[in-house]
N, C-alpha and C positions, 0 to 999 in steps of 0.2 A: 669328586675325583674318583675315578676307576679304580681297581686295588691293581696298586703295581706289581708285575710280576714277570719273569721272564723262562725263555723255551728252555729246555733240555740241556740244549749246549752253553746256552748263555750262561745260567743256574752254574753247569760243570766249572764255567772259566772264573767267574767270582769266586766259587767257593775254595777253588783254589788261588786264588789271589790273597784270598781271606789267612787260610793256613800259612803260606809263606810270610804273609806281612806279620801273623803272629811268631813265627818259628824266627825271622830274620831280624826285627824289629823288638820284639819281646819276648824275646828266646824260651816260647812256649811252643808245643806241639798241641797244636788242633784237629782232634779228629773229624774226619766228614762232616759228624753230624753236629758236633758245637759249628763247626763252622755255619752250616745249612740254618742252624738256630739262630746266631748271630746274624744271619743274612736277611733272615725272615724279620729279626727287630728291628736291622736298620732301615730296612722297607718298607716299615709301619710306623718307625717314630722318626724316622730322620728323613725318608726318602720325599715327604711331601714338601719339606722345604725346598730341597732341591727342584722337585716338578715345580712347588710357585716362580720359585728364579725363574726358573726356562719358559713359564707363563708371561712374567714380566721382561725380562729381556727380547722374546718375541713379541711382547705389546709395544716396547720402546721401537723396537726395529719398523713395527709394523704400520707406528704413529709418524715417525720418521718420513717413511717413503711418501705416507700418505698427504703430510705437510709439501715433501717436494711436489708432488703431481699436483696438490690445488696454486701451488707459486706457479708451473707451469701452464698451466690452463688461467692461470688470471694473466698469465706474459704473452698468450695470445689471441686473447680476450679484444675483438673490435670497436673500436669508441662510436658510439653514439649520440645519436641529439634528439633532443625533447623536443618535439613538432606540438606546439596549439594553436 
């Protein structure tokens, strides 16, 4: 797996996600930079579970379709006969 990470702007809208969920939620003030800390660990220890999910949720989607299109292709599948 890639190391997760995101742009400039994305980075800006979490970290302030971060700060209100602690200020609103846990009536703490987070500065920038705990926040930017906190972001960075849940990145590295919690973020890969999240990417497995969306690995497997997309394998499930992807096995899915691909069951339909072999039903469809055997439902128009011509019968033959064995000539000796």
């Amino acid at each position: 797996m890639s190391e997760i990470s995101f742009s400039k702007e994305e980075k800006e809208i979490i970290v302030g996600k971060i700060q209100n969920y602690a200020k609103d939620e846990l009536d703490q003030e987070l500065g920038r930079f705990d926040a930017e800390f906190l972001l960075e660990f849940f990145s590295k220890e919690i973020g890969p579970y999240y990417y497995n999910r969306g690995l497997y949720d997309a394998y499930a989607i992807i096995s899915d379709r691909l069951e339909n299109i072999s039903e469809s292709i055997y439902a128009i599948e011509k019968p033959t006969e064995f000539v000796r």
